[in-house]
VODO-623023 format. One record per residue: x, y, z of N, C-alpha, C in turn. Coordinates in steps of 0.001 Angstrom, whole numbers, plus 524288, in hexadecimal, padded with zeros to 5 digits. Atoms other than C-alpha are relative to their C-alpha. Layout:
residues N
XYZXYZXYZ;...
END
This chain:
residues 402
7FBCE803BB8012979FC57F96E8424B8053680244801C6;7FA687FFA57FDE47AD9E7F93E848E68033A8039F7FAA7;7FC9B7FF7A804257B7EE8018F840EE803647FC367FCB0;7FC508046D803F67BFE77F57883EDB7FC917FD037FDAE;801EB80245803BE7B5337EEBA8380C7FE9F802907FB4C;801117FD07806217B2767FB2182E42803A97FF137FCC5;7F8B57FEA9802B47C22C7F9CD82AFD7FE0E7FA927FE70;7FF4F80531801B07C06E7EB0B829B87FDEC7FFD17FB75;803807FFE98031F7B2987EC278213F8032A8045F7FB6E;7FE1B7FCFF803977B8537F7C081A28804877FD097FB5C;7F9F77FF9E803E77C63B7F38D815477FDB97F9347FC3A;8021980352802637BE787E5F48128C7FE87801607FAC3;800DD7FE7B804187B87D7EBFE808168044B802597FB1A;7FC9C7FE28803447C36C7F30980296805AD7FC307FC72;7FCD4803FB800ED7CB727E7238014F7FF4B7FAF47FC6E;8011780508804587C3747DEF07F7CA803EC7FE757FB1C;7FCBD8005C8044A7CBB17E1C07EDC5805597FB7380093;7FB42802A87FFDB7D8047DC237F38A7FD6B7F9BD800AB;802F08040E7FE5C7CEDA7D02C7F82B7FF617FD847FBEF;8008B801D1804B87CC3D7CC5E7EAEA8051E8008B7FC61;7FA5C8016A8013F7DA3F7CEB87E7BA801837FA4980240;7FD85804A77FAE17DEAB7C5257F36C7FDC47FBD17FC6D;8018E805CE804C77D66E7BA4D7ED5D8016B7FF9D7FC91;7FCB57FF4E805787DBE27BD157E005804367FCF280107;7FA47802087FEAE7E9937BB717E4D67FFE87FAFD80351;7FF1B803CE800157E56A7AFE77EC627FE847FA327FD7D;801188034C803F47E0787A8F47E287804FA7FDA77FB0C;7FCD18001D802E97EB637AAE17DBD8808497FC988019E;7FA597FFCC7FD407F8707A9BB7E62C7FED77FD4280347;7FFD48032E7FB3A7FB0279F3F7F0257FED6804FC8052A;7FFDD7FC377FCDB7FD927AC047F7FF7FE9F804837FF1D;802587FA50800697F8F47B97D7F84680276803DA80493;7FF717FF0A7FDB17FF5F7C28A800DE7FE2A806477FEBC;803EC7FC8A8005D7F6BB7D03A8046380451804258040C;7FD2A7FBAA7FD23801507DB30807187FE068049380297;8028F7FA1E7FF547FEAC7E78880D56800F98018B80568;7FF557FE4E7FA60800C17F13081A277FBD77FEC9803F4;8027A803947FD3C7FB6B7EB71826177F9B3805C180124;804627FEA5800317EC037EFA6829577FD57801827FA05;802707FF30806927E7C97F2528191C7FD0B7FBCD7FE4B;8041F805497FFFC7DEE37E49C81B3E8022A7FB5C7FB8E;7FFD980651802C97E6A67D952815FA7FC7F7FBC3804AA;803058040F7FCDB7E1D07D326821567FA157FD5E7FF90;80450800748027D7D4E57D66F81DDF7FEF87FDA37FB1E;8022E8038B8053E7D5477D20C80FC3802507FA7580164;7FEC08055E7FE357DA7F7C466815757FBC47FE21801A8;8055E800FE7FE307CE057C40381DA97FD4B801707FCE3;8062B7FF088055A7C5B47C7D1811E17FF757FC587FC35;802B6802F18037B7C8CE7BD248094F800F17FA85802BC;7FFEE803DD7FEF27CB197B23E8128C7FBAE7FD927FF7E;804FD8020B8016F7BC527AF3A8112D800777FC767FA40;8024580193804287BEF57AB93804478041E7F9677FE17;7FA48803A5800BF7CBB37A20C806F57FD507FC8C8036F;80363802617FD5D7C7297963980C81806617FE34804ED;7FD51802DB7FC167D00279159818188040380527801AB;7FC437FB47800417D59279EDB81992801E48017580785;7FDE27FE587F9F97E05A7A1D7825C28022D8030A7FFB6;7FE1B7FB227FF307E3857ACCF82B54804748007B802B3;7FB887FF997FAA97F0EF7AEC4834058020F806757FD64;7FF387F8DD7FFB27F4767BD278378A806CD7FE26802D6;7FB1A8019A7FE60803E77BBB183ADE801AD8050680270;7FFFF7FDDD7FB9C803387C6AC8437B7FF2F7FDB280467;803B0803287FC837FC0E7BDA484BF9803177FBD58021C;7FDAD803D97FCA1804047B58D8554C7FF4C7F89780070;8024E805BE7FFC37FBC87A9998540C801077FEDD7FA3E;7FF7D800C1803B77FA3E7AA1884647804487FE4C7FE22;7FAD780300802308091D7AADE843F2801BB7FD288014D;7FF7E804A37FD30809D779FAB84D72800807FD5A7FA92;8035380361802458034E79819843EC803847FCEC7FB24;7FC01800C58050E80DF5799DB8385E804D67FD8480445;7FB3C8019F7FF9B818EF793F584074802967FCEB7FC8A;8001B803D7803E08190F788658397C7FCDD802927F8F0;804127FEB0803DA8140478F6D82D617FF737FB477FAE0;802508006280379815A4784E38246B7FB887FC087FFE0;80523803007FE2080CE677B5482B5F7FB21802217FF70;8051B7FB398003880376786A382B697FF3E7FFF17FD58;801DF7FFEC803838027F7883081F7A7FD0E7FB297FB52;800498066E8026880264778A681B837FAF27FF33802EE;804B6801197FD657F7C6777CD8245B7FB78801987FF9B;804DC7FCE7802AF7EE9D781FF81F577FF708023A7F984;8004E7FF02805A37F0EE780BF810737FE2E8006F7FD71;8047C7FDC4802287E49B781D080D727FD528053B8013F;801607FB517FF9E7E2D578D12812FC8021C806517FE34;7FCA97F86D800DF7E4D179DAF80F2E80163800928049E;7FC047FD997FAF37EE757A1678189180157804447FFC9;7FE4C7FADC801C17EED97AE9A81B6280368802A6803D9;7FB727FD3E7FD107FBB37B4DC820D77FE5B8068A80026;801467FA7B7FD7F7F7FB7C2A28265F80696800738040D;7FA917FE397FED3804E97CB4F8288D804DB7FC8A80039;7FCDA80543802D680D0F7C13E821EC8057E8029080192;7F9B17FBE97FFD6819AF7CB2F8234C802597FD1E8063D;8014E801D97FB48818A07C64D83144804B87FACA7FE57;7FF93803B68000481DD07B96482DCC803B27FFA17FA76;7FCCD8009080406828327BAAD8215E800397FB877FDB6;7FE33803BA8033382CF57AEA9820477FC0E7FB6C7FE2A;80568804728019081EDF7A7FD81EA9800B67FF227FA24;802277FF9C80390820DD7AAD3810F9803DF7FA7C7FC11;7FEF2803BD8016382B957A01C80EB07FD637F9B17FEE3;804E3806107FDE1821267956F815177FBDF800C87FD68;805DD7FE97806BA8161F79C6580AD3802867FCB67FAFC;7FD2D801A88061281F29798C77FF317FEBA7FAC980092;800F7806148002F81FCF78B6E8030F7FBD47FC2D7FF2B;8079A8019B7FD5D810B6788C28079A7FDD3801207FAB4;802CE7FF2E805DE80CE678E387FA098016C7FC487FD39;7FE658052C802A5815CC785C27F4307FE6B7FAA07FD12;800B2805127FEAD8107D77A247F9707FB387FF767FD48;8058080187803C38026077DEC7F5147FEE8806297FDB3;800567FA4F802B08012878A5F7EB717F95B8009780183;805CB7FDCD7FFBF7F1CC78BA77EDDF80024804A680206;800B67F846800857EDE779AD57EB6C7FCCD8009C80686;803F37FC3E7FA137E9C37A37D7F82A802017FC8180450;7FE47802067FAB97F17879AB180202800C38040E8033C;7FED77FD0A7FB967F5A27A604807F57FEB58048C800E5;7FFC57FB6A800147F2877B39180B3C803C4802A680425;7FD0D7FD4B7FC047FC737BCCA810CF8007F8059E8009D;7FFDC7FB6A7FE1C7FB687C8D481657804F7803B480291;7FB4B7FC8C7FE3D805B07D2AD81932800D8805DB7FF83;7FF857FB1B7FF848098C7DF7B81C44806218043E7FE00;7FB617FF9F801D9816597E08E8147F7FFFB7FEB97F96C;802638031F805A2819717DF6D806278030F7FBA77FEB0;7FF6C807888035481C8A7D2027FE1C80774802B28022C;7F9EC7FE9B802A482B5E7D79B7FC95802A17FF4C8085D;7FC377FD967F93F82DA87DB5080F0B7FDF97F9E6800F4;801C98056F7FF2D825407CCF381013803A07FB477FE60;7FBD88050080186832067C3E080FFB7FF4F7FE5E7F93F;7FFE4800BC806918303D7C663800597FC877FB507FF25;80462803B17FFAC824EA7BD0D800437FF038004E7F92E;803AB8000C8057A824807C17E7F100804697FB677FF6F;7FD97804C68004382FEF7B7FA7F12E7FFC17FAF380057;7FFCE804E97FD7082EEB7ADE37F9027F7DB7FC987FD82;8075680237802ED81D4B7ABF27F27780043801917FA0C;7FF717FEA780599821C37B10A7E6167FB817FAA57FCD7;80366804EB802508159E7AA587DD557FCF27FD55802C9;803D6803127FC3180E537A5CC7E9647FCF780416802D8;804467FBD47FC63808F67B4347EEEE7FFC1802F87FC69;7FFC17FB238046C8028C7BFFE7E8497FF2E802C8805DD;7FFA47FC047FBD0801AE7CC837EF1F7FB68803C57FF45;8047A7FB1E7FFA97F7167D63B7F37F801598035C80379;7FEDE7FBF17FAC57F9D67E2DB7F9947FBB4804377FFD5;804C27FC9E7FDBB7EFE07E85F801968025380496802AD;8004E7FA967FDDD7EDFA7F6E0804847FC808008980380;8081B7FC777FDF17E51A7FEDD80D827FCCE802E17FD4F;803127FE1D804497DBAF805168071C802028044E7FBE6;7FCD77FAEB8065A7DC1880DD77F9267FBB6800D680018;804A67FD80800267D3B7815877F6F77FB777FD707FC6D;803D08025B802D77CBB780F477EBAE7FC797FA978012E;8021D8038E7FDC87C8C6803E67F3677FB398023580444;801F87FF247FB2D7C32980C097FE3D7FB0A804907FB3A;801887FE7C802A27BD0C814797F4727FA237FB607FCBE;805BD803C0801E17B3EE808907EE4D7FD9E7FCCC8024C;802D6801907FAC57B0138051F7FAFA7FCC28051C80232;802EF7FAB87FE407AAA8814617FBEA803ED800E9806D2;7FF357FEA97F9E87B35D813FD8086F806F2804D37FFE1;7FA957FB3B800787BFB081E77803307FD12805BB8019D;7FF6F7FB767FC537BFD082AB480AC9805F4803647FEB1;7F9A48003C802147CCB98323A80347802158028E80509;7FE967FE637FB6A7CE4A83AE080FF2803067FD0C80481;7FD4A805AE7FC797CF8382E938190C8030C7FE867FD9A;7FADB805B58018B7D4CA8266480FED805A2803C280028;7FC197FC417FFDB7DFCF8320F80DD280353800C680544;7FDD4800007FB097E3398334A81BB98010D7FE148040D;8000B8044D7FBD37E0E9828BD8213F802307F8EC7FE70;7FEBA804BA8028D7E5E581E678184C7FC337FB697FDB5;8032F80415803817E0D981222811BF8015A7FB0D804AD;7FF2F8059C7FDC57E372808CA81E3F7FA327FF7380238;806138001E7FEC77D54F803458213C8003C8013280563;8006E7FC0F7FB6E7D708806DB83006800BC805DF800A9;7FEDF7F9FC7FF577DC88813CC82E277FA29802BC7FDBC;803EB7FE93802CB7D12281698822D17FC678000D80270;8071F802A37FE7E7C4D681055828AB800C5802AC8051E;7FEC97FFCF7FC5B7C8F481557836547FAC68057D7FF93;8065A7FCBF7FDAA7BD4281ED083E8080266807927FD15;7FE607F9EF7FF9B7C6D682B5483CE58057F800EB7FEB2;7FABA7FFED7FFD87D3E7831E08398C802C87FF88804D9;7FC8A800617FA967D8D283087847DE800527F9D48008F;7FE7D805A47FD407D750821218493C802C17FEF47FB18;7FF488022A803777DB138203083B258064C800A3800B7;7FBD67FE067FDDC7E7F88286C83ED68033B7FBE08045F;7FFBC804A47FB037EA8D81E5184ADB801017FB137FE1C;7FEA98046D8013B7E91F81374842A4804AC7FEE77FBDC;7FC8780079802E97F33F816D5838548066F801B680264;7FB947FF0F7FD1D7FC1181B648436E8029D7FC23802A3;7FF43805BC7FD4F7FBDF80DB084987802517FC627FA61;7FC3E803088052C7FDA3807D583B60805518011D7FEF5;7FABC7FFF7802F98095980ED7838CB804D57FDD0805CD;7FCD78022C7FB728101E80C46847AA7FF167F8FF7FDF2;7FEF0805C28014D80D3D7FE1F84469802807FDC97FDCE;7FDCA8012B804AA811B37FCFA83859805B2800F37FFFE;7FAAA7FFF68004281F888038B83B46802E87FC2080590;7FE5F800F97FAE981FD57FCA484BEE7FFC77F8CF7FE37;8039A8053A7FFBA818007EFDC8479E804777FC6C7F8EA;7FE5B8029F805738197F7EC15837EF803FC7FE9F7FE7F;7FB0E7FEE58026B826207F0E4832FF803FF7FB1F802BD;7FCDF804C87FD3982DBE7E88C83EF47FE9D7F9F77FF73;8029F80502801FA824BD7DC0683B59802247FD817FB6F;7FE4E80214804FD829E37D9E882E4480719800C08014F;7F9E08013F7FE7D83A117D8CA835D78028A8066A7FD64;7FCD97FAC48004283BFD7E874833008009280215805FE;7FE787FDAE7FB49843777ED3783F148022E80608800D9;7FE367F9AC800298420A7FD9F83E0F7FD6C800B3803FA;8025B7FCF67FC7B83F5F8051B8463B7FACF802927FDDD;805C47FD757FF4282F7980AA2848A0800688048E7FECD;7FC407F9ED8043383485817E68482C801CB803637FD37;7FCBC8006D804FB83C71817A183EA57FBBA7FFEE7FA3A;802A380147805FB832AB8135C833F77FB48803C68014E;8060A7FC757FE378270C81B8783B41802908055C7FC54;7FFD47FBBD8003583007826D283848801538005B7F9BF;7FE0C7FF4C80677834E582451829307F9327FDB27FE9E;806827FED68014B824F6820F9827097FE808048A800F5;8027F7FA5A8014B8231582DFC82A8E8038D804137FD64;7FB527FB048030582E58835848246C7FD177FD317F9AC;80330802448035C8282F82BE3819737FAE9802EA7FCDF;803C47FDD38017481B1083239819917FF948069C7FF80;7FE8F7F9D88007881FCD83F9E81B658017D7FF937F87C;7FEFE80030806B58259883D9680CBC7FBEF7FADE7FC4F;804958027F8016081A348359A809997FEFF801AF7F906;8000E7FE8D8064A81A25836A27F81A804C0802487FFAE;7FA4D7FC77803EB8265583CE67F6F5805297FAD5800F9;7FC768021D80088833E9836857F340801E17FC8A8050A;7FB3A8037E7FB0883AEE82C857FCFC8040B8033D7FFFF;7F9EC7FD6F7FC1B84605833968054E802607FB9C80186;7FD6E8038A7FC0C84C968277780A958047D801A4800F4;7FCEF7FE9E7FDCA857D182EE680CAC7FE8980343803F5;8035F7FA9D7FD8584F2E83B53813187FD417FC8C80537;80371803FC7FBC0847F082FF181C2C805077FECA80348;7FDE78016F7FD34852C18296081EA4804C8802B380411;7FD727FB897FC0E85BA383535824607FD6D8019E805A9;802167FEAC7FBB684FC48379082C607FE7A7FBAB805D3;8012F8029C7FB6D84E3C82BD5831AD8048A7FE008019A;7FC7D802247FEBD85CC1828C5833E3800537F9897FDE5;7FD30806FF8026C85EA381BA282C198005D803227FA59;7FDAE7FE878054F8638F81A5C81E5D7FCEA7FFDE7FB96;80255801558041385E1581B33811047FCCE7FAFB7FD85;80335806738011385C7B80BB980EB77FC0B7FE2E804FE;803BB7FEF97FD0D856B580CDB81B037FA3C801B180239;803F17FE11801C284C458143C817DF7FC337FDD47FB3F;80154802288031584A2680E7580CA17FD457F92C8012B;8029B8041A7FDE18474A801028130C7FCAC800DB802F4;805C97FF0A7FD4D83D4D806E181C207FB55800EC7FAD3;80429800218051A835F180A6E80F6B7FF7F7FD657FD99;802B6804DF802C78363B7FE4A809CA7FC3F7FB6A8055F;80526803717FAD6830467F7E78189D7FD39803CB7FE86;807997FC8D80201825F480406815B97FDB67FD1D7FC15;8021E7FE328068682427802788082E7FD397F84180087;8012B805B28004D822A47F1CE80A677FB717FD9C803B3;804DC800797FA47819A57F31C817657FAE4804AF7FE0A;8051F7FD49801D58109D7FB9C80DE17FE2F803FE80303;802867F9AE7FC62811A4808188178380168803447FA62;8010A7FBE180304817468100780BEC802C57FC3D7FAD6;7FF968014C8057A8186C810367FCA980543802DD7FF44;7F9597FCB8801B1825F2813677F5757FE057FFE37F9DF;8030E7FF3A8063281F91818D17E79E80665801477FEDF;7F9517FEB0802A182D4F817D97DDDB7FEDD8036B7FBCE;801867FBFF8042882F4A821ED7D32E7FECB7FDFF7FB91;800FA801F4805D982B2481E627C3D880673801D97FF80;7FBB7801108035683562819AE7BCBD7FE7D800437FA99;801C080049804D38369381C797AEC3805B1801897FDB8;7FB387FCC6804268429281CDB7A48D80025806517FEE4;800C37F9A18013C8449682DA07A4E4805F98022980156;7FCC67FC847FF1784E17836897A3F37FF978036C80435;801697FC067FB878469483D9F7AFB7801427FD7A804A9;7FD69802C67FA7284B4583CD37BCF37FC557FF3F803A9;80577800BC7FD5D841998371B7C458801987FD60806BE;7FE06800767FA2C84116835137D3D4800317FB8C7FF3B;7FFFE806767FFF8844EE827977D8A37FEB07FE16803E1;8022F801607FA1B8418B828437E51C7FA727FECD80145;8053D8012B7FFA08351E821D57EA767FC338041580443;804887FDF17FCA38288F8291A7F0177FE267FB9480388;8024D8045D7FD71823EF8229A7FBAA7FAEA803AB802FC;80526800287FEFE8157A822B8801B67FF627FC7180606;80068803087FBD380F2E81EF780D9C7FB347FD647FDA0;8030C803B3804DD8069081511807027F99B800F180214;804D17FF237FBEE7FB298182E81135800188066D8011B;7FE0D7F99D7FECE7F7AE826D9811A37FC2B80129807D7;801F87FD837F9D67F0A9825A382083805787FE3780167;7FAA6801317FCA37FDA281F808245E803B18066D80047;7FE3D7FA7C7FEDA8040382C3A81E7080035802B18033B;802407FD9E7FD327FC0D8349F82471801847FFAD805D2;7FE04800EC7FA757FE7882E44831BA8057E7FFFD8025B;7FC3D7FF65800C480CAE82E5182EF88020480579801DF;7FE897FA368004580D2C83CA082D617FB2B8037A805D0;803267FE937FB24802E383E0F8395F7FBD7803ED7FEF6;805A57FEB6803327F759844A7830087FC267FE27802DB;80450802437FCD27ECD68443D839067F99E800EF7FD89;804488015F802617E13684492830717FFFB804827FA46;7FFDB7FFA48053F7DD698496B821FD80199805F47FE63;7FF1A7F9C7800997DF1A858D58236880485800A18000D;7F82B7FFA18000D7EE0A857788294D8013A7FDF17FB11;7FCD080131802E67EFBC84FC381E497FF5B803B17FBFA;800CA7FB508044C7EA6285ADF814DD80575802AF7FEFC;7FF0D7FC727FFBF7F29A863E881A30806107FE0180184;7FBC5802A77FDC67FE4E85A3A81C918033F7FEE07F98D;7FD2A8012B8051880B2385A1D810957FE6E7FC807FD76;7FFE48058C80240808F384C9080E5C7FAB0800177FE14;8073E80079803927F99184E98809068006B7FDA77FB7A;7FFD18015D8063D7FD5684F037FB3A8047B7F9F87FF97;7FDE1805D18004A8074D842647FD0E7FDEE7FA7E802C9;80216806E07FD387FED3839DB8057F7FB277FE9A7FA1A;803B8800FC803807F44B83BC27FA9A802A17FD7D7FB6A;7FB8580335803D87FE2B836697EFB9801917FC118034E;7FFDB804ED7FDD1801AC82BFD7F84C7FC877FAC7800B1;8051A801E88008A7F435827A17FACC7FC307FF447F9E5;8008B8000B806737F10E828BB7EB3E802E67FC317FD51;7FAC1803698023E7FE2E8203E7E94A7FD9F7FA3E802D5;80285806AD7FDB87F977815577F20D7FB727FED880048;805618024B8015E7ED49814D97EF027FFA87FBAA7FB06;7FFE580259803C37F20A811947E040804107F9F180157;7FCE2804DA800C27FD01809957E2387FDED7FA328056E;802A8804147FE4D7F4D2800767ECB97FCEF7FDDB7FC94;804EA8005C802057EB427FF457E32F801C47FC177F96A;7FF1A7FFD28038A7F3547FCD67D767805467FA6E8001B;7FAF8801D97FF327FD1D7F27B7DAB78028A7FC157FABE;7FB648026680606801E97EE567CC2F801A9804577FCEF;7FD107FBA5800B4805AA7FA9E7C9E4805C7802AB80273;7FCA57FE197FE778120B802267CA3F8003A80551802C6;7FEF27FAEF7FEB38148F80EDB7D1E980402803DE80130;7FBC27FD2F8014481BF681A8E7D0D1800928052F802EF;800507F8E57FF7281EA0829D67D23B8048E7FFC47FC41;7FB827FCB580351824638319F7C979801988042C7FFB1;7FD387FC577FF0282D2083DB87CBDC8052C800D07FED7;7FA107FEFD802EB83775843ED7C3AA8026E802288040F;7FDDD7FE427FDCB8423584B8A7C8C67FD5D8067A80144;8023F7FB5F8000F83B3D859447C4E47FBCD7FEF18021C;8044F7FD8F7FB8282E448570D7CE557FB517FC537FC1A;804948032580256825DD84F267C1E97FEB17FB6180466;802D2803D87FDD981D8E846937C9887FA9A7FBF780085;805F1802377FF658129E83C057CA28802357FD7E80548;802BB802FA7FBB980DD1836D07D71E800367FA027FF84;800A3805237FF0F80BA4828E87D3467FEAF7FD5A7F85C;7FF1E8035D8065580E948202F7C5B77FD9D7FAB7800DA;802038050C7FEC5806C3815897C55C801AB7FC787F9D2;7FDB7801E08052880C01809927BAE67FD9F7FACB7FF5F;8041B803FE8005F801C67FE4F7B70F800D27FF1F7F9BD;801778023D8058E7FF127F5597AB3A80234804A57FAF5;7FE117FEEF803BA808D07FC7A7A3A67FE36805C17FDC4;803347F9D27FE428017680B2A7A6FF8048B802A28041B;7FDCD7FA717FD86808A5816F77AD917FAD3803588026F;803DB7FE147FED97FEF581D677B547801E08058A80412;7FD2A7FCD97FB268017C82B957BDF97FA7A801AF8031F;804237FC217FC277FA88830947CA2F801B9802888033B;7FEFF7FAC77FB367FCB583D3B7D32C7FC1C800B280278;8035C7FF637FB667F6BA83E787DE24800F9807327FFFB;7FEF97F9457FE9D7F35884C3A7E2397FA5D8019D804E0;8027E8010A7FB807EC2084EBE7EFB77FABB804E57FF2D;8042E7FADD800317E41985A477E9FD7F9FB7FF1E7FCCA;80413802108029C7D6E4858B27E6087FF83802B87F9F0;801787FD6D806287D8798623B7D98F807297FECE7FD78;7F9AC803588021D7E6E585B817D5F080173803C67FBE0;7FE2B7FAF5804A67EFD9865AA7CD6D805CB7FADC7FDFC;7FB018036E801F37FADC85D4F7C3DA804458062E7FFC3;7FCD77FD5D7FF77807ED862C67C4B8804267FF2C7FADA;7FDCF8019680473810D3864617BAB4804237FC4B7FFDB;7FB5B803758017481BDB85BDD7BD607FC237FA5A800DF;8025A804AC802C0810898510C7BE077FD917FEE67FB7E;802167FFCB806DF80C8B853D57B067804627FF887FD64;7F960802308037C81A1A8529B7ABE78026C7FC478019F;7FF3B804EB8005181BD38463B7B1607FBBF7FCC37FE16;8036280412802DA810FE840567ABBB80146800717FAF0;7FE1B7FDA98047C81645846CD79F5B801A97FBC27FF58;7FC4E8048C800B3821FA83D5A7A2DB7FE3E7FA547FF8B;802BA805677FD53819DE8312E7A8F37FD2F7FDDF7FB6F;801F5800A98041981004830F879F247FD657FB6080098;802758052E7FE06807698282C7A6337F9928007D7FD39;803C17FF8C8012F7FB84821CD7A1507F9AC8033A800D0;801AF7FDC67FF647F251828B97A8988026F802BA80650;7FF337FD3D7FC9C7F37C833C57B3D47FAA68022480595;802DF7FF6E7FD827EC7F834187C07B80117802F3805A9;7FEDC7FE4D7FAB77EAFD83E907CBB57FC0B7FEFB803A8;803CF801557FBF37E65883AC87D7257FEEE80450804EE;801927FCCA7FAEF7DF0D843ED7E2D67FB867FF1380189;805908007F7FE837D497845B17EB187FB0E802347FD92;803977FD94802D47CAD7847327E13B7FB047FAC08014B;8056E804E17FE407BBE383FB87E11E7FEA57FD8A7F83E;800787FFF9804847BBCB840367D2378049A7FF607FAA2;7FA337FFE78050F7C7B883B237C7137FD98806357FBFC;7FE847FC78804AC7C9B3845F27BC8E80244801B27FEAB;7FB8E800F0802B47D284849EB7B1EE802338052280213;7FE387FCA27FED27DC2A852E17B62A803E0804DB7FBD8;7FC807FD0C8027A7E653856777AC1B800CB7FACF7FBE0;7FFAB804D8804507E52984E3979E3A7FED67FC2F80230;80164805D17FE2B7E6FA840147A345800A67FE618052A;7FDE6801057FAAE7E965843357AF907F9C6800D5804B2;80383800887FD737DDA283D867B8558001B8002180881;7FF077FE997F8997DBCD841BB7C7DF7F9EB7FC25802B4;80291800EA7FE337D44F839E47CF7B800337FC9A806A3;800F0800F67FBA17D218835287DDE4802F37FC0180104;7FC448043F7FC507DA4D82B2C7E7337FAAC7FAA77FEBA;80302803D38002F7CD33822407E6217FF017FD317FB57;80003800B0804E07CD63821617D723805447FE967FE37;7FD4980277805557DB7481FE57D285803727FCA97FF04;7FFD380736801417DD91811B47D4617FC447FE817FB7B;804AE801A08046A7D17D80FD27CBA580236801947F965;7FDE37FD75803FA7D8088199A7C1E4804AF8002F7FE14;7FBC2803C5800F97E56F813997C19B7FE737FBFD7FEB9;7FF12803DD800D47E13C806C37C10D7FAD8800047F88C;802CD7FF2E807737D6B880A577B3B88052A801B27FDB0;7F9357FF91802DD7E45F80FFB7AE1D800747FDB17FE05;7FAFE805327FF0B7EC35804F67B0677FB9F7FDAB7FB8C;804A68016A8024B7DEC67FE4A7AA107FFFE7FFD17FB62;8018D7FEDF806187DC4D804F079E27803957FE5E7FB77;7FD38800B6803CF7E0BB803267913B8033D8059B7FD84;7FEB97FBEA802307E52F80FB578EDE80628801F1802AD;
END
């Protein structure tokens, strides 16, 4: 079988979940729109449940013909009102979302529309505005580990170095996998970024994505960036909100809490994808990265987005006093405090200024995460267990009555 049909068959599987979301939400919402960075298979879950939509159309608005088609969009839509209409790379086309409002209007029936996009609700002409009460939202990832994991198909090595994008993952070897995340990211800064009416320079953003991943878990510099790259502070700061909105990287903010302690304010940012990292920093397969600074911060990165993809009614955090106390990652659910530290070592040692912030934190339960094959208790309530397990073990938490 062809490689691109293992990727197809593969990520198929891994995607039921959202699939049985999608129906949910369109059972529920005139509209449904299925966020997420481009190749992570919205496309695919579009083609997975059209079988089940009866009169179901497809238009890709990349596609020359297709966006023909919307000139007249509202004839288009008057004309096929019985049908699921599914907008693929909707960003493409902004102001469609005035001529959605209306068309719903006219007839509210659930699942009229599906829309696909590669941007979030907020860079999408504020679409939470203008459908407010007429769309829900799904944001699709590339793979996490626990998905790939109860398919028997997680590999932590690969998945670690090569990311969670189903081409990069499923791919024959680290050299084509390398190739393909080198082409994703030229795209994404030559291709994407200018698509949605941002006019930066290629360059420019290639090179603050990698000054980016060089400080990959540690504090935002936007003054330290922006000296280097010659523009100004707010400057900088608006390239990280096009990152942070085009789902290349995460901006984790600090815990807030009424204290007399001086706590950082500045945000940690992440490259939300650790093969992108990797390719960023030019890590050419799993040993450089051993032996490469960034080891112990791509592994906390990859631990961080595993949860917070996974977890999306939850709040997230870090917490770091002025004296060095630190947790990794605050997770805040159904009225629960939850902590987890990542630590890249398979025999994980706690440190003392993270025992004296939990002192402070005083979260319901405490979880370290590493490359282990087996959870067990580490220190009182403080449980260590694997990247494949502690979605399962956050979300019992959150769960319990206790």
């Amino acid at each position: 079988m062809q490689i691109e049909n293992v990727i197809y068959k593969m990520h198929e599987l891994v995607i039921r979940n959202a699939q049985n979301l999608l129906m949910e939400h369109l059972s529920i919402f005139p509209a449904v729109a299925i966020l997420g960075p481009r190749q992570c298979g919205k496309s695919t879950l579009a083609r997975m449940v059209s079988g089940h939509l009866p009169n179901f159309l497809y238009l890709d608005l990349q596609d020359r013909v297709d966006l023909a088609k919307l000139n007249e969009p509202e004839l288009f839509f008057q004309y096929n009102r019985h049908s699921t209409i599914c907008l693929d790379e909707v960003q493409q086309l902004p102001d469609i979302f005035s001529v959605l409002r209306s068309e719903i209007d006219k007839d509210r029936r659930k699942g009229r529309f599906i829309l696909l996009g590669s941007a979030s609700r907020e860079l999408i002409q504020k679409s939470s505005e203008t459908l407010a009460g007429r769309i829900g939202y799904i944001e699709l990832t590339p793979f996490i580990s626990d998905e790939l994991d109860a398919e028997n198909l997680f590999d932590l090595k690969k998945y670690w170095y090569r990311g969670g994008y189903p081409e990069s993952y499923l791919t024959q070897n680290d050299y084509t996998s390398a190739l393909w995340r080198e082409n994703f990211i030229r795209t994404y800064v030559e291709r994407d970024i200018p698509q949605l009416g941002f006019n930066i320079s290629a360059k420019l953003l290639t090179r603050m994505l990698i000054m980016t991943a060089h400080g990959h878990g540690q504090i935002f510099n936007a003054s330290g960036i922006g000296q280097s790259l010659g523009v100004t502070h707010p400057t900088v700061k608006r390239y990280l909100d096009i990152f942070e909105q085009t789902f290349f990287l995460r901006v984790l903010p600090p815990f807030e809490k009424n204290t007399r302690k001086r706590l950082v304010k500045s945000p940690k940012v992440y490259v939300r994808d650790s093969g992108l990292l990797h390719q960023l920093l030019q890590i050419s397969d799993f040993n450089a990265l051993m032996g490469h600074p960034v080891y112990g911060s791509s592994w906390e990165g990859m631990v961080i987005e595993n949860i917070c993809s996974s977890l999306p009614m939850a709040r997230f955090s870090f917490y770091r006093s002025a004296v060095g106390e630190e947790i990794d990652l605050i997770v805040e659910a159904k009225g629960k405090l939850l902590a987890v530290e990542c630590k890249a070592s398979p025999a994980p040692q706690l440190t003392k200024e993270f025992l004296k912030a939990l002192e402070f934190i005083k979260p319901h339960k405490c979880f370290v995460v590493a490359p282990v094959t087996r959870p067990y208790t580490l220190h009182k309530e403080v449980q260590v267990c694997g990247i494949n397990h502690i979605v399962r073990e956050l979300r019992s938490a959150l769960n319990s009555d206790n």
